[in-house]
Backbone as numpy.savetxt, mean C-alpha at the origin, in Angstrom:
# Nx Ny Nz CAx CAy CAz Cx Cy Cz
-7.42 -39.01 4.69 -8.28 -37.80 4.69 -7.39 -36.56 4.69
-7.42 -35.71 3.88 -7.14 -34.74 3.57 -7.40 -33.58 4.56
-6.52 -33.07 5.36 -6.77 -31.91 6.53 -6.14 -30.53 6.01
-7.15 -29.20 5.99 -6.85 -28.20 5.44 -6.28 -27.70 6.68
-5.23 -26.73 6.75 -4.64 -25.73 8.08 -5.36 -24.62 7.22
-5.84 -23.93 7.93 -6.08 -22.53 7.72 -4.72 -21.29 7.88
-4.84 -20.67 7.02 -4.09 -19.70 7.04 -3.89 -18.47 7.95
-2.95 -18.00 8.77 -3.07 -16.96 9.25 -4.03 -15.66 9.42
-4.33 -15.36 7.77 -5.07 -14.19 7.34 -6.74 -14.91 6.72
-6.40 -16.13 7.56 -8.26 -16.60 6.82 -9.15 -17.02 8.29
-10.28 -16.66 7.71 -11.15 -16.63 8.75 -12.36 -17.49 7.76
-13.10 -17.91 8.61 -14.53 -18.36 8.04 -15.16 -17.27 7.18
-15.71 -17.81 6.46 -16.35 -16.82 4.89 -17.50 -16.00 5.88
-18.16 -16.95 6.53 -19.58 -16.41 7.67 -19.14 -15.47 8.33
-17.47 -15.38 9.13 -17.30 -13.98 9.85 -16.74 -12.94 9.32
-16.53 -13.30 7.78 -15.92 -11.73 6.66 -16.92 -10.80 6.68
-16.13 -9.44 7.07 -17.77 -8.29 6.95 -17.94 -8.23 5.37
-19.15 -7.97 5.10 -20.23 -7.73 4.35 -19.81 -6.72 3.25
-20.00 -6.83 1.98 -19.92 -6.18 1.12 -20.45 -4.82 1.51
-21.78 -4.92 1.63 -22.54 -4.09 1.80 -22.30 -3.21 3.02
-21.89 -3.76 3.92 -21.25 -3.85 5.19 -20.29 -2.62 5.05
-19.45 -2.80 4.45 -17.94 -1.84 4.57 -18.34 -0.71 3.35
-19.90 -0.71 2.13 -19.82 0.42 1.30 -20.59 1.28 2.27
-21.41 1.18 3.59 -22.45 1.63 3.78 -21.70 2.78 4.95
-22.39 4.30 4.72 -21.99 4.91 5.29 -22.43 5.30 7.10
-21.71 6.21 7.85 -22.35 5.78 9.21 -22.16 7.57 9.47
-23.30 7.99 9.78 -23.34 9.19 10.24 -22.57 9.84 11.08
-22.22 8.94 12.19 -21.73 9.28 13.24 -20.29 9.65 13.08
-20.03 9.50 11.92 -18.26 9.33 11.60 -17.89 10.73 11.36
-18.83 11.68 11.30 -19.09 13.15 10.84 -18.52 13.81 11.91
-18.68 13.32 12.87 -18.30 13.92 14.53 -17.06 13.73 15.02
-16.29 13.21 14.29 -14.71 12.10 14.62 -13.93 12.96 14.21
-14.45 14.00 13.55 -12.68 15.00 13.51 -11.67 15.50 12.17
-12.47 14.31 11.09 -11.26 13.78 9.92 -11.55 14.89 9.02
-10.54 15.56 8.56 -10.61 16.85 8.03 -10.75 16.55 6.93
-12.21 17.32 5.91 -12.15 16.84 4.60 -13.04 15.88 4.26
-13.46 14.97 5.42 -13.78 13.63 4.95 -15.11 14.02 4.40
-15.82 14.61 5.12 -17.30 14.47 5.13 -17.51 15.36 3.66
-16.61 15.93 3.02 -17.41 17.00 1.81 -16.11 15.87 0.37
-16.15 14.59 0.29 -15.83 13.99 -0.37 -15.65 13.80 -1.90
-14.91 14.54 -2.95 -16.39 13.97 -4.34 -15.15 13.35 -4.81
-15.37 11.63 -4.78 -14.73 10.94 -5.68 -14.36 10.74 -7.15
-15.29 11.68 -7.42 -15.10 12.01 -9.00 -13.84 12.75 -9.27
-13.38 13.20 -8.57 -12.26 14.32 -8.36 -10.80 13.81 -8.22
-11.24 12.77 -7.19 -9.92 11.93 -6.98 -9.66 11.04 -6.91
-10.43 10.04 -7.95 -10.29 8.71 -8.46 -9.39 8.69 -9.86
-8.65 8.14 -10.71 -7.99 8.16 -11.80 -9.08 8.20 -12.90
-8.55 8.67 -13.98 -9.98 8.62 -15.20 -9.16 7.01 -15.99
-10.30 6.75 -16.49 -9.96 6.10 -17.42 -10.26 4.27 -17.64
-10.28 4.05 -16.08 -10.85 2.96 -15.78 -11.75 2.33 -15.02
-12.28 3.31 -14.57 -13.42 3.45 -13.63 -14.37 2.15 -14.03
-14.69 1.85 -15.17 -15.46 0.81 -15.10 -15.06 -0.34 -15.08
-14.11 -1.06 -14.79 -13.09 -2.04 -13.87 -13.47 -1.95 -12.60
-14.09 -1.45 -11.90 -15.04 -1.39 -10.86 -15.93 -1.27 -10.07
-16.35 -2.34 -9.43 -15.68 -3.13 -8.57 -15.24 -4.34 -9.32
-14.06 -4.94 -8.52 -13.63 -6.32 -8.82 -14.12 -6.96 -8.40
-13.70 -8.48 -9.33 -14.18 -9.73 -7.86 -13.17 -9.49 -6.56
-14.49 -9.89 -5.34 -13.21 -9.69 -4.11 -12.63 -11.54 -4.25
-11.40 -11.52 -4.05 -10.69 -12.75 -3.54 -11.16 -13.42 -2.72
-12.05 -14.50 -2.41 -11.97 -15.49 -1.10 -11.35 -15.88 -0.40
-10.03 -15.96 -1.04 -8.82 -16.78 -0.09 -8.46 -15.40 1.12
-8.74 -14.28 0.92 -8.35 -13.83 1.67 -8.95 -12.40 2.78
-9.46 -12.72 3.75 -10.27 -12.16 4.46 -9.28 -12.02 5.92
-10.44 -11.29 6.75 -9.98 -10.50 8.05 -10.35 -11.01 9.37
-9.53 -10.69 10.45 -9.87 -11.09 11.86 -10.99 -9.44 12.60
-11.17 -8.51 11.76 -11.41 -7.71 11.84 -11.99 -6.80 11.03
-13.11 -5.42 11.55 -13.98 -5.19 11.09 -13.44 -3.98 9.94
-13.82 -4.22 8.51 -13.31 -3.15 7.45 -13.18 -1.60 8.02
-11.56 -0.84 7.80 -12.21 0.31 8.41 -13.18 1.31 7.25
-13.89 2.38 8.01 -14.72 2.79 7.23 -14.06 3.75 5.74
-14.45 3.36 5.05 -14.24 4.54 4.06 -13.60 5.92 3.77
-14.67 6.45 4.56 -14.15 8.11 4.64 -13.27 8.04 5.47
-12.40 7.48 5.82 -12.06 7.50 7.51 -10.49 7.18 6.33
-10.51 5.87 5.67 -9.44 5.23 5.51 -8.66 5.86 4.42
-9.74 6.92 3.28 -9.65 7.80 2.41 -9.00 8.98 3.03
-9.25 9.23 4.21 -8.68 10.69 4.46 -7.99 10.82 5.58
-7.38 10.01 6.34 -6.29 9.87 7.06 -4.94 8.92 7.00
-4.13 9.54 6.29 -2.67 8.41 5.96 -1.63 9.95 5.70
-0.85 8.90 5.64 0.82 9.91 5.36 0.76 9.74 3.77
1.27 10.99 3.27 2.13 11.47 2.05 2.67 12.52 2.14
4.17 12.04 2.88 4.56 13.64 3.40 5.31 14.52 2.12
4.83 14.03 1.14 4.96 14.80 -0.25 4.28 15.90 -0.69
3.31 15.84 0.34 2.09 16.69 0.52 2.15 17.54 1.91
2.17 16.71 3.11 2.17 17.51 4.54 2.35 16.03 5.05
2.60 16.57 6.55 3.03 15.75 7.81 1.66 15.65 8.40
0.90 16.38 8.01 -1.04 15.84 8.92 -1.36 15.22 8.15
-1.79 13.83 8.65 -2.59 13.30 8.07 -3.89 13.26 7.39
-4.34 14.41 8.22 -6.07 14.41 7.83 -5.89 15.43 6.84
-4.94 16.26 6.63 -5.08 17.62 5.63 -4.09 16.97 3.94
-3.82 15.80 4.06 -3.43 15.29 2.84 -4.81 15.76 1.98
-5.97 14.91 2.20 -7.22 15.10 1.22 -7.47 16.16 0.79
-7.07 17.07 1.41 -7.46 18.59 1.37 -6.46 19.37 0.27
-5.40 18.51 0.05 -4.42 19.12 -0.63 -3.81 18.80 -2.38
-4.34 17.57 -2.46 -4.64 17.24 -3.83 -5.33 17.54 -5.11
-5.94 18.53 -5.15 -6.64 18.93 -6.02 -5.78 19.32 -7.37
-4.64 20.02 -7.32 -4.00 20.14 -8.26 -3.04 19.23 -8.58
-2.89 17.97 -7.93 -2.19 16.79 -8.27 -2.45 16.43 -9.51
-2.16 16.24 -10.85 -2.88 15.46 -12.08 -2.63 14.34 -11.92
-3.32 13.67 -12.32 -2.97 12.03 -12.72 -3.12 11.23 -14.07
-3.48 12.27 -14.90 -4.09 11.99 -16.43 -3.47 13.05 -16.98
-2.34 12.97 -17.82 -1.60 11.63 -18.32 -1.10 10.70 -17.32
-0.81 10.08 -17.09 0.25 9.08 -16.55 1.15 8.16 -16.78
2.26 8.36 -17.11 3.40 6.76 -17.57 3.68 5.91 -16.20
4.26 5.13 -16.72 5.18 3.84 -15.47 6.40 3.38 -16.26
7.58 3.54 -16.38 8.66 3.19 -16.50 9.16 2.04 -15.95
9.08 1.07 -16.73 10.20 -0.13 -16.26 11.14 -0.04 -16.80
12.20 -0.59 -16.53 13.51 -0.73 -16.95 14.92 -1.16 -15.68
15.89 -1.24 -16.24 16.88 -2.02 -15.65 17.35 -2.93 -16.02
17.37 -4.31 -15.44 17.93 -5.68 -15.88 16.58 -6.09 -15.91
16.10 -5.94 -17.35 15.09 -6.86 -17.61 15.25 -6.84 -18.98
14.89 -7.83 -19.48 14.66 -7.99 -20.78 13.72 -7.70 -22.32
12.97 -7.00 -20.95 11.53 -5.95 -22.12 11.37 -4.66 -21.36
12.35 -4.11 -21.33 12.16 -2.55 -20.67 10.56 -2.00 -21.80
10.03 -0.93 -20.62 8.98 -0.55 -21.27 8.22 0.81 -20.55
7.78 1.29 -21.25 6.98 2.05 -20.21 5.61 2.36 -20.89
4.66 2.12 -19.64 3.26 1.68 -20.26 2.32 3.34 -19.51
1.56 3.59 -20.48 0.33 4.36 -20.16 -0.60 3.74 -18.75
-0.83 4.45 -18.06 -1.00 3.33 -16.68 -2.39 2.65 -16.67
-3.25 3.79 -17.75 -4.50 3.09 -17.97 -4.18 1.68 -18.70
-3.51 1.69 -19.61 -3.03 0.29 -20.33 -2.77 -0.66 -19.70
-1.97 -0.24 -18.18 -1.42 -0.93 -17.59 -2.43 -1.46 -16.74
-2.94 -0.97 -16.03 -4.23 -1.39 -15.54 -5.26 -2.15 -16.32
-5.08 -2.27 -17.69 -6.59 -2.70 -17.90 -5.34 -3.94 -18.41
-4.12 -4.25 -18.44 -3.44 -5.84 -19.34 -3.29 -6.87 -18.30
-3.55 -6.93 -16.86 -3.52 -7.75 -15.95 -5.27 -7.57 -15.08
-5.59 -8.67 -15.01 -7.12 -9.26 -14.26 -7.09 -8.29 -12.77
-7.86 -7.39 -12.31 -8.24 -6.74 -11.95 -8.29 -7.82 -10.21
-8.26 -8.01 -8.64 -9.01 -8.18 -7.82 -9.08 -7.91 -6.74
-10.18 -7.67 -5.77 -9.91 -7.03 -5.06 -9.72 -8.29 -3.41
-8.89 -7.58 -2.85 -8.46 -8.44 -1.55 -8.52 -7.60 0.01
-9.40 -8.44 0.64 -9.15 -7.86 2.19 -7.84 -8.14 3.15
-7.28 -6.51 3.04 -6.05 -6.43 3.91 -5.85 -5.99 4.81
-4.78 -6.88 6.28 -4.66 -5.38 6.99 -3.79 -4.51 6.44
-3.20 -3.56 7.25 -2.56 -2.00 7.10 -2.06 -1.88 8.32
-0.94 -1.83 8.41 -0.23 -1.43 9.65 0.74 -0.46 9.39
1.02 0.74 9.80 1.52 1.57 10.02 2.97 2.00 10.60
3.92 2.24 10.73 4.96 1.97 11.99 5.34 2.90 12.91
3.99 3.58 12.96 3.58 4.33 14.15 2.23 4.00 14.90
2.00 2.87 14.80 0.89 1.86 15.19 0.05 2.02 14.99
-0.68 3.14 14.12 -1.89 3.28 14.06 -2.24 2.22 12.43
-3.55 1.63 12.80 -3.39 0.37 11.79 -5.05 0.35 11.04
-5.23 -0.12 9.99 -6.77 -0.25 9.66 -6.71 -1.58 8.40
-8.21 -1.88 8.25 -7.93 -3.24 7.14 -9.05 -2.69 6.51
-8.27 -2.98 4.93 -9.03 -2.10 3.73 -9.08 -2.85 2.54
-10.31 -2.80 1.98 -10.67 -3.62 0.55 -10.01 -3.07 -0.31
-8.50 -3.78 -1.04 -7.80 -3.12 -1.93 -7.74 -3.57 -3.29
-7.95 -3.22 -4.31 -8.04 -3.88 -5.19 -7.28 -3.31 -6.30
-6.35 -4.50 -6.99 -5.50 -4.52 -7.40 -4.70 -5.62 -8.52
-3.53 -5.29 -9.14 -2.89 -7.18 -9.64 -1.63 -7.18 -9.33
-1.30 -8.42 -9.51 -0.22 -9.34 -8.54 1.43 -8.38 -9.10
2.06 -8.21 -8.15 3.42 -7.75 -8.79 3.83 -8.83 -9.27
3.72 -10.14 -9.07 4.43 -11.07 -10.14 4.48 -11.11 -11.74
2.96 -10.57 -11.74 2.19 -10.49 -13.22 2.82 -9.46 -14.02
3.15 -8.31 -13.64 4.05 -7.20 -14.20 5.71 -8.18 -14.44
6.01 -8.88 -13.13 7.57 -9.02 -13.28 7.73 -9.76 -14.30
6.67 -10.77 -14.71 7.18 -12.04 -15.47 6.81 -11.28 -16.66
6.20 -10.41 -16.81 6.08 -9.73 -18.61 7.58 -8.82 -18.71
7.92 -8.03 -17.72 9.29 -7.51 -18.13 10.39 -8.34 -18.48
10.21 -9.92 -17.61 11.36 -10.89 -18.03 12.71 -10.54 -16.93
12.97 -10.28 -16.04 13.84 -9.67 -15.45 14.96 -10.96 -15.37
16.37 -10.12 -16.17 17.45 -10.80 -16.12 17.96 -11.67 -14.75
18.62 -12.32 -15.30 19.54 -13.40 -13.53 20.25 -12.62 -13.01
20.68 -11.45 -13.07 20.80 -10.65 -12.39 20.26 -9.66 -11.36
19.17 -9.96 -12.07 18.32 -9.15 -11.33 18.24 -9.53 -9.65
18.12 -9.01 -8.79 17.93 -9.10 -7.21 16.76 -8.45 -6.51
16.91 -7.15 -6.63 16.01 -6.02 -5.88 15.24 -5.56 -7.43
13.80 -4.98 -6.67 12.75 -3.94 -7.87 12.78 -2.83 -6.49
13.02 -1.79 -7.17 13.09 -0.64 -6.66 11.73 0.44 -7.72
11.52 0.90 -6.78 10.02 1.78 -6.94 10.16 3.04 -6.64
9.81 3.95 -7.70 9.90 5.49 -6.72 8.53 6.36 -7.26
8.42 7.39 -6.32 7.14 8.15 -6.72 7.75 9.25 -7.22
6.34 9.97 -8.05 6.46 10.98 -8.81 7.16 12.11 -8.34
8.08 12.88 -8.47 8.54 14.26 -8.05 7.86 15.73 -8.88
7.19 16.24 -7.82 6.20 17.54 -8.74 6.33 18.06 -6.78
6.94 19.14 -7.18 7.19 20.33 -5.85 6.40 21.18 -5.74
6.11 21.84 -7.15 5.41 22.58 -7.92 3.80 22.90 -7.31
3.38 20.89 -6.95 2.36 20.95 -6.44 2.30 19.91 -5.34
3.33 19.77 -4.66 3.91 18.79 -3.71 4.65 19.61 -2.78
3.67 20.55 -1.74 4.54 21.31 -1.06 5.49 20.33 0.46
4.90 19.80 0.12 5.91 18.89 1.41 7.29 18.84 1.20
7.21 18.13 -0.59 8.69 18.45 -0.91 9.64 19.65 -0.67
8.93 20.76 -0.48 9.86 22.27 -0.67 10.04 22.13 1.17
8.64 22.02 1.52 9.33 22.28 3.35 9.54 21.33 4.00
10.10 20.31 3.08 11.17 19.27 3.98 12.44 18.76 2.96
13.14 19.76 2.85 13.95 19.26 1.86 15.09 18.70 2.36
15.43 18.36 3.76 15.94 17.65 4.47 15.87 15.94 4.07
14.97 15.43 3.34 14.90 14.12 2.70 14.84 14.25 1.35
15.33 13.18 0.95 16.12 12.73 -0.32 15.04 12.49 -1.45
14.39 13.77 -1.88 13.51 13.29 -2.79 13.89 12.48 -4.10
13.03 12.37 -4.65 11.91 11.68 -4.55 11.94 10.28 -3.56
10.43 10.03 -3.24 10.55 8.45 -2.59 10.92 7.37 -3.18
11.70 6.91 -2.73 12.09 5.45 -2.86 11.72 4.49 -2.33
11.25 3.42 -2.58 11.36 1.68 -1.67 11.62 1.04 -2.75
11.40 -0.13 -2.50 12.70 -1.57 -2.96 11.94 -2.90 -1.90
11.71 -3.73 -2.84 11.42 -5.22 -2.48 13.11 -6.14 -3.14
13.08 -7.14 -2.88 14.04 -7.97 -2.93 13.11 -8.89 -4.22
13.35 -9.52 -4.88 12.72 -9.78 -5.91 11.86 -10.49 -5.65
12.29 -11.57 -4.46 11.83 -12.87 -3.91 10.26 -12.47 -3.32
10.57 -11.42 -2.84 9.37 -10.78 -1.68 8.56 -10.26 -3.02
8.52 -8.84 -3.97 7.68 -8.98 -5.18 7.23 -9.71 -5.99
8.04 -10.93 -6.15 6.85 -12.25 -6.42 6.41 -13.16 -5.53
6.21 -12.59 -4.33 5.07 -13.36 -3.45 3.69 -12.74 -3.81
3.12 -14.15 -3.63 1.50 -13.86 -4.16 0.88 -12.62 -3.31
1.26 -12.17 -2.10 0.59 -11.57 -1.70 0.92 -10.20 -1.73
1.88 -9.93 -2.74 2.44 -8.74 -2.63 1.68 -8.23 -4.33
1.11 -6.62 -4.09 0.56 -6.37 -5.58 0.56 -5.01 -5.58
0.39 -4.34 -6.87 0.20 -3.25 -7.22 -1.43 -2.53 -7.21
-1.78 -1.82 -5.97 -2.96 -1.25 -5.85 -3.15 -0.46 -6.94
-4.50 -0.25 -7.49 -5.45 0.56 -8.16 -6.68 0.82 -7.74
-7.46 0.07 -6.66 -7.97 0.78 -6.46 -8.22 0.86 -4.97
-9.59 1.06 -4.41 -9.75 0.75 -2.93 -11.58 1.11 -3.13
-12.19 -0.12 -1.98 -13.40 0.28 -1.48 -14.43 0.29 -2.96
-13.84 -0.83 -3.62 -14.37 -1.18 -4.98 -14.61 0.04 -6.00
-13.22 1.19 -5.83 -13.24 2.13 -7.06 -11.97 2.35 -7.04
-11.47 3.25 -8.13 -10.12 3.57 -8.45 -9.24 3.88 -7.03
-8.19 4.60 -7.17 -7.41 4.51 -6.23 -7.96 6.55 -5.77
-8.12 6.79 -4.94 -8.18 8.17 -4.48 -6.84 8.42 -4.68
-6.47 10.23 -5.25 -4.75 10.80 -5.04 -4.49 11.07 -3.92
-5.04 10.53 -2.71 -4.18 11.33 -1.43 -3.78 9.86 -1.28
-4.31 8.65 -1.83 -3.96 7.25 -1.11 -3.06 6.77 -2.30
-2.32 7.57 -2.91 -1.45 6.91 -4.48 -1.96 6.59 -5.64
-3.47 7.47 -5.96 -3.33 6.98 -7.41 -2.33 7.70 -8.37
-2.30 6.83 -9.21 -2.74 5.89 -9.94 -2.62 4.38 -9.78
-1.20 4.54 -9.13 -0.33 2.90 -8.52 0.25 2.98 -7.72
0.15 2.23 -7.04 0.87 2.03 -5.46 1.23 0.13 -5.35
1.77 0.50 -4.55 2.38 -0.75 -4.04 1.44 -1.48 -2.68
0.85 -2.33 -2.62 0.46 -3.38 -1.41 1.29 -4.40 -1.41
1.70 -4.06 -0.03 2.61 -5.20 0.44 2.25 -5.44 2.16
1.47 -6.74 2.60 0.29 -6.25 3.61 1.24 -6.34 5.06
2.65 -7.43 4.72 3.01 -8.06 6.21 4.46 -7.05 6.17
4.40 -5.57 5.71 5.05 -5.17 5.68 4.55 -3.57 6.45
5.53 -2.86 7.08 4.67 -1.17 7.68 4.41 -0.50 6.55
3.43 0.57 6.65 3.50 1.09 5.53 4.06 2.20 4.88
4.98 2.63 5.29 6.07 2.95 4.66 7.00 2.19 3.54
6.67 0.92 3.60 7.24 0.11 2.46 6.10 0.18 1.70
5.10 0.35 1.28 3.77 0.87 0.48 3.45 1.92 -0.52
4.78 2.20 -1.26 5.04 3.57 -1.65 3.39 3.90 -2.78
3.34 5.10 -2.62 2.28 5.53 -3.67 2.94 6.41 -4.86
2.29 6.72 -5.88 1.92 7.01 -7.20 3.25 6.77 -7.58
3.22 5.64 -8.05 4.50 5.15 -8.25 4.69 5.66 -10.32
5.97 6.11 -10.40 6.27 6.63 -12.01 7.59 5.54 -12.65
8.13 4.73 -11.76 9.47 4.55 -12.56 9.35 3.05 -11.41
9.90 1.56 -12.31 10.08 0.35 -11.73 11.72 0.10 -11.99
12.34 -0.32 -11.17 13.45 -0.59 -11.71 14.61 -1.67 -10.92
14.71 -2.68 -11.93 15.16 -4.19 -11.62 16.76 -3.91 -11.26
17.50 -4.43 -10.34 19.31 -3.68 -9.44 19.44 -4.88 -9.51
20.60 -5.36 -9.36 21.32 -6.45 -8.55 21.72 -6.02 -7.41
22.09 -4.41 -7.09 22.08 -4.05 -6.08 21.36 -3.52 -4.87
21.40 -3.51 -3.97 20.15 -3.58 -3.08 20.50 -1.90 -3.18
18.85 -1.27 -3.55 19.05 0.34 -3.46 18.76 0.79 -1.84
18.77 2.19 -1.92 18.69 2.86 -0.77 17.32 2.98 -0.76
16.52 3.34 0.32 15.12 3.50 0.48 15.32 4.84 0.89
13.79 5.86 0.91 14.21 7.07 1.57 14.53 6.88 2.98
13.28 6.28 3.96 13.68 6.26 5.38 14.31 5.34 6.00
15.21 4.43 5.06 16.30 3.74 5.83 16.79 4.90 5.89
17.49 5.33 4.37 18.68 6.34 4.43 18.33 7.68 5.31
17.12 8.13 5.40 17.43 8.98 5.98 17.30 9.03 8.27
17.09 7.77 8.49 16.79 7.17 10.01 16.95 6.06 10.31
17.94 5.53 9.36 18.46 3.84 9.76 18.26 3.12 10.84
18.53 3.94 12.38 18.57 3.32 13.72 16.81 3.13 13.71
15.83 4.01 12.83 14.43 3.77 13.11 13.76 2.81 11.79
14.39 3.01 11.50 13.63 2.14 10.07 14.27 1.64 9.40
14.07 0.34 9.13 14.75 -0.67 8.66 14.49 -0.80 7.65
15.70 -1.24 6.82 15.23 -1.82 5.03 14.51 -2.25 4.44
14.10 -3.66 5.59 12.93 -4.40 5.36 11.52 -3.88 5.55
11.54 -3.44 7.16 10.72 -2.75 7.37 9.36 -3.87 7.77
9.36 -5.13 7.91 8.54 -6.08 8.33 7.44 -5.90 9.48
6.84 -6.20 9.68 5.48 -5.98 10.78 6.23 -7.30 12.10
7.12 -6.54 13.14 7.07 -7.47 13.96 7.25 -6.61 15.45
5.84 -7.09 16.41 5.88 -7.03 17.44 6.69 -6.89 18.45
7.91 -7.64 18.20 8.64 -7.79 19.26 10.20 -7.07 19.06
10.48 -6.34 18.09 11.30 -5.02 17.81 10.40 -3.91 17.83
10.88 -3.51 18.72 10.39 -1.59 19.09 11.03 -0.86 18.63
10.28 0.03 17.88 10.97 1.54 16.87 11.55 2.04 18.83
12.82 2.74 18.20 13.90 3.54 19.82 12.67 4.11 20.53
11.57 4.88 19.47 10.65 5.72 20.23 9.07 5.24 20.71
9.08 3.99 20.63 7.58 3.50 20.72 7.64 1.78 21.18
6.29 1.44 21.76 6.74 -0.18 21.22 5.87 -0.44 19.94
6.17 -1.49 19.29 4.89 -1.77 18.61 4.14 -3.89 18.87
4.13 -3.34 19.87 3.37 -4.50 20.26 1.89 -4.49 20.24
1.44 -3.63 20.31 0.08 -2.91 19.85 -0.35 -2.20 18.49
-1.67 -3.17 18.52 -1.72 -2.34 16.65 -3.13 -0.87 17.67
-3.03 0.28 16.93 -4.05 1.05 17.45 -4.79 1.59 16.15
-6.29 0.81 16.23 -7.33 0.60 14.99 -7.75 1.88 14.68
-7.90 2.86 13.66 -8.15 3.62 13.36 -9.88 3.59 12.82
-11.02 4.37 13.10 -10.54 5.47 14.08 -11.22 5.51 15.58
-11.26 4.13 16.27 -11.49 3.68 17.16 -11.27 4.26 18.58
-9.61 3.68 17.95 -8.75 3.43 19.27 -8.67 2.31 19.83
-9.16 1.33 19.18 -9.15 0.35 19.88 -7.99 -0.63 20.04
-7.22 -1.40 20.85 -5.94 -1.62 21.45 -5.96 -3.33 20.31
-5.33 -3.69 19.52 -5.20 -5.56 19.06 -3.74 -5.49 19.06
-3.47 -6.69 20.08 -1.78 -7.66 19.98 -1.75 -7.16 18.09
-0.34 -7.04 18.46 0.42 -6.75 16.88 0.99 -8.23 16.09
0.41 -8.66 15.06 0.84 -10.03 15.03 2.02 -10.16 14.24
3.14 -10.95 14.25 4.14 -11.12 13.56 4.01 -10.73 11.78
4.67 -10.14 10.99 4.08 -10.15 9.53 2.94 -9.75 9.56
2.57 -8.72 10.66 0.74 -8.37 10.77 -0.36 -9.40 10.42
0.19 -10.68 10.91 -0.62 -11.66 10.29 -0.45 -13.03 9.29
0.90 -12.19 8.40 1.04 -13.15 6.98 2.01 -13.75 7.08
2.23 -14.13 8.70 3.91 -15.24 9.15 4.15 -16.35 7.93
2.67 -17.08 8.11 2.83 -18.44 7.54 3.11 -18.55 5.88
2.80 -17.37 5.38 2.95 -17.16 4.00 4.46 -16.37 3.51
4.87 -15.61 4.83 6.23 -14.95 3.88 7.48 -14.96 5.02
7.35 -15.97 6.13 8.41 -16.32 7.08 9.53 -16.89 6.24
9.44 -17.64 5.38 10.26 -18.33 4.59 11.56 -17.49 3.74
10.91 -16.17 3.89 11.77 -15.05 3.15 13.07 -14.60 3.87
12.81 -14.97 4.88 13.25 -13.89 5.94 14.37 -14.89 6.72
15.18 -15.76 6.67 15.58 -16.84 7.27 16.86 -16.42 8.18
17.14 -15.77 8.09 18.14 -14.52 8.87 17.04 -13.29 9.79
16.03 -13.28 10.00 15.58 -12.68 10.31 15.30 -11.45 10.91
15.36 -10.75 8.95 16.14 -9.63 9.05 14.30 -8.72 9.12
14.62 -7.27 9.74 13.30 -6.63 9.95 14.09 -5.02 9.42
């Protein structure tokens, strides 16, 4: 007889919240503070072009120990300090962001360098959407319907040489309309992160487009961003313009620029404390509510194998 183990990040289909569940709005969320949230128009800051690609199918294999955070909530509080250091006044600040045109640049050690129109790019790989958590590495954490396709699916069309090691990712540089960039020029623009190749073709690692069964909002990285779930999110870079295959392991921005605080890897583990915090506690946004921090935020059993030096 055949015995299934359940996976870390799976729960019974009966205790996944509800489609309907996580689109439906809650009045009370009006009173919580989140700057921006409540005067919303997604038309504004969703990407053009592929909008009807959504919603996806959601994934089965992969569901939550916990309740979707809400919408407006998850739309209008995150970091892009490309923009500002408040979180809640990112939303507020995008309006002159464009996102149409858009390219994506691959290139490096691969064998089909290319750079694709991102609508193109979006519509040449199967569209789906997956329930994730989000952990933060300042503990504040939420789990969000992301929908997206597999970074494997991009790698194996570029062909990336035996040389290849690391994919390094960076976001768009525009100062112009990215005032964060001008009043913090103390970091190494543009952003950088970097997966190890091994870790970008894990199944669970993908390129977001959208969220909450529509395009990607510009304060949360549209057009493309990176999901990578058992990782903080700072390894999550958004509006990503340029892919590029190293043998050498690149610099990230906040290794290089806070090494003793942030690590290369940057992994979801409980039991290393940033110098200034612990993170043994995830703190649910916009709750407050206190959940044990789980190893890989969850996805031990799927990407422990990476890590065999157990590097964070």
């Amino acid at each position: 007889m055949l015995t299934r183990v359940r996976k870390a990040w799976e729960i019974a289909e009966s205790n996944a919240i509800s489609e309907r569940a996580y689109f439906s709005r809650r009045k009370w969320m009006q009173a919580l503070g989140f700057a921006g949230a409540a005067g919303l128009l997604p038309q504004a800051l969703q990407a053009k072009g592929t909008a009807d690609l959504y919603p996806a199918k959601r994934n089965a294999k992969y569901t939550l120990d916990r309740p979707v955070t809400d919408e407006r909530v998850a739309t209008a509080y995150n970091n892009f300090y490309e923009f500002t250091l408040d979180k809640q006044r990112v939303v507020d600040m995008v309006d002159r962001f464009e996102i149409d045109p858009w390219k994506v640049k691959v290139k490096g050690l691969v064998n089909n360098p290319k750079t694709y129109d991102v609508d193109d790019l979006i519509r040449r790989f199967p569209l789906e959407e997956r329930l994730y958590r989000f952990r933060c590495v300042e503990t504040w954490a939420m789990a969000v319907p992301w929908t997206g396709f597999p970074m494997s699916a991009l790698i194996r069309e570029v062909d990336p040489q035996p040389a290849a090691r690391f994919m390094k990712m960076v976001t768009v540089f525009r100062p112009e309309v990215m005032p964060g960039i001008v009043s913090q020029p103390h970091y190494d623009w543009p952003y950088v992160e970097a997966l190890t190749l091994e870790e970008a073709m894990n199944e669970l690692a993908l390129f977001g487009t959208g969220m909450f069964g529509k395009p990607l909002p510009k304060q949360n990285g549209a057009p493309l961003r990176a999901i990578i779930p058992w990782k903080y999110g700072l390894k999550n870079i958004k509006s990503i313009v340029q892919i590029e295959f190293t043998k050498k392991r690149p610099a990230t921005l906040w290794n290089k620029a806070v090494p003793s605080e942030y690590g290369w890897y940057s992994n979801v583990n409980p039991r290393r404390p940033h110098p200034r915090w612990s993170q043994a506690m995830d703190r649910m946004i916009p709750t407050g509510e206190l959940r044990p921090t789980l190893l890989y935020n969850g996805y031990e059993q799927h990407v422990a194998e990476l890590y065999k030096g157990n590097e964070f």
